[in-house]
C-alpha positions as CSV (number, residue, x, y, z in Angstrom):
1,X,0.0,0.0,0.0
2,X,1.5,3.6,-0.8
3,X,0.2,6.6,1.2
4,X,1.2,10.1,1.6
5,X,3.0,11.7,4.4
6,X,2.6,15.4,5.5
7,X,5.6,16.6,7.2
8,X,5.8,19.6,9.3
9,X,9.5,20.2,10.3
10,X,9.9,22.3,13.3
11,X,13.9,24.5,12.2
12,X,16.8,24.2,14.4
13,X,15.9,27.7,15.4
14,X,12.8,27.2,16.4
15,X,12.9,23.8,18.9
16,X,11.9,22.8,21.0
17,X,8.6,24.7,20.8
18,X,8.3,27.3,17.8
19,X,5.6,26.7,15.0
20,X,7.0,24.2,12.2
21,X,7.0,25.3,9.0
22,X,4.2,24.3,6.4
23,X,4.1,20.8,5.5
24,X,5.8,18.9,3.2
25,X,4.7,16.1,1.3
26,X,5.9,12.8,0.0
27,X,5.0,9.3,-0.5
28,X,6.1,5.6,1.0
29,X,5.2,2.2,0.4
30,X,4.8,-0.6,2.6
31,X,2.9,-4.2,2.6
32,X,1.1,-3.0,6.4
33,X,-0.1,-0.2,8.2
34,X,2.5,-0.3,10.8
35,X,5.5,-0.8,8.3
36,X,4.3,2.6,6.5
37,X,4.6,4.4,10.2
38,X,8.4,1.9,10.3
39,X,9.0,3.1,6.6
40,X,8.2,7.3,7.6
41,X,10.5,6.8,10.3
42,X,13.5,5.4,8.4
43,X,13.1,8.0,5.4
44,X,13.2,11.1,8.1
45,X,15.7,9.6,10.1
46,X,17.7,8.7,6.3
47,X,16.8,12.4,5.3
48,X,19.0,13.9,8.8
49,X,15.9,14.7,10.8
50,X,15.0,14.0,14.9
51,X,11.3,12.2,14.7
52,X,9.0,13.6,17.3
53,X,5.7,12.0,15.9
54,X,4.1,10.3,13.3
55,X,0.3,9.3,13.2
56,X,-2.8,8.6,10.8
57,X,-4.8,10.9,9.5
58,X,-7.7,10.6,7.3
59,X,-6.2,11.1,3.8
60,X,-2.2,9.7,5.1
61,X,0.0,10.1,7.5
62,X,1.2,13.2,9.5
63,X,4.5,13.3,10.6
64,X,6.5,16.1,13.0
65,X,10.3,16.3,13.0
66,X,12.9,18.4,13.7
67,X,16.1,19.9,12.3
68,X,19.3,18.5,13.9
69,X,21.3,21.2,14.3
C-alpha cells in the first residue's frame, strides 16, 4: 500500500517549541499499516531529521520532525 506523508518540520531555530513550518509532502510504500509508520521513520531519520511523531490521518500520514542542528 503507498500513502502520503505530511511533514511539518519544526527548524533548528525554532525547537523545542516554535511553529514548524508548512508541510511537506511525500510518499512511501509498505505491505502493512505499521511498516508505512516503520517506513516514515527510516526515510526522516535517512533524510537527517529528529522524529518527534508520526500518526494517521484521514487522507495519510502526518508526521512532525525536527532539524538536527
Amino acid at each position: 500500500m503507498k500513502r502520503i506523508v505530511n511533514l511539518f518540520v519544526l527548524p533548528a531555530a525554532r525547537t523545542p517549541g516554535g511553529p514548524p513550518e508548512p508541510a511537506k509532502e511525500f510518499s512511501v510504500e509498505a505491505p502493512t499499516l505499521d511498516q508505512l509508520r516503520e517506513a516514515t521513520r527510516a526515510r526522516l531519520i535517512a533524510d537527517g531529521y529528529r522524529v518527534r511523531s508520526i500518526s494517521f490521518g484521514p487522507r495519510g500520514l502526518i508526521a512532525y520532525a525536527e532539524e538536527r542542528r
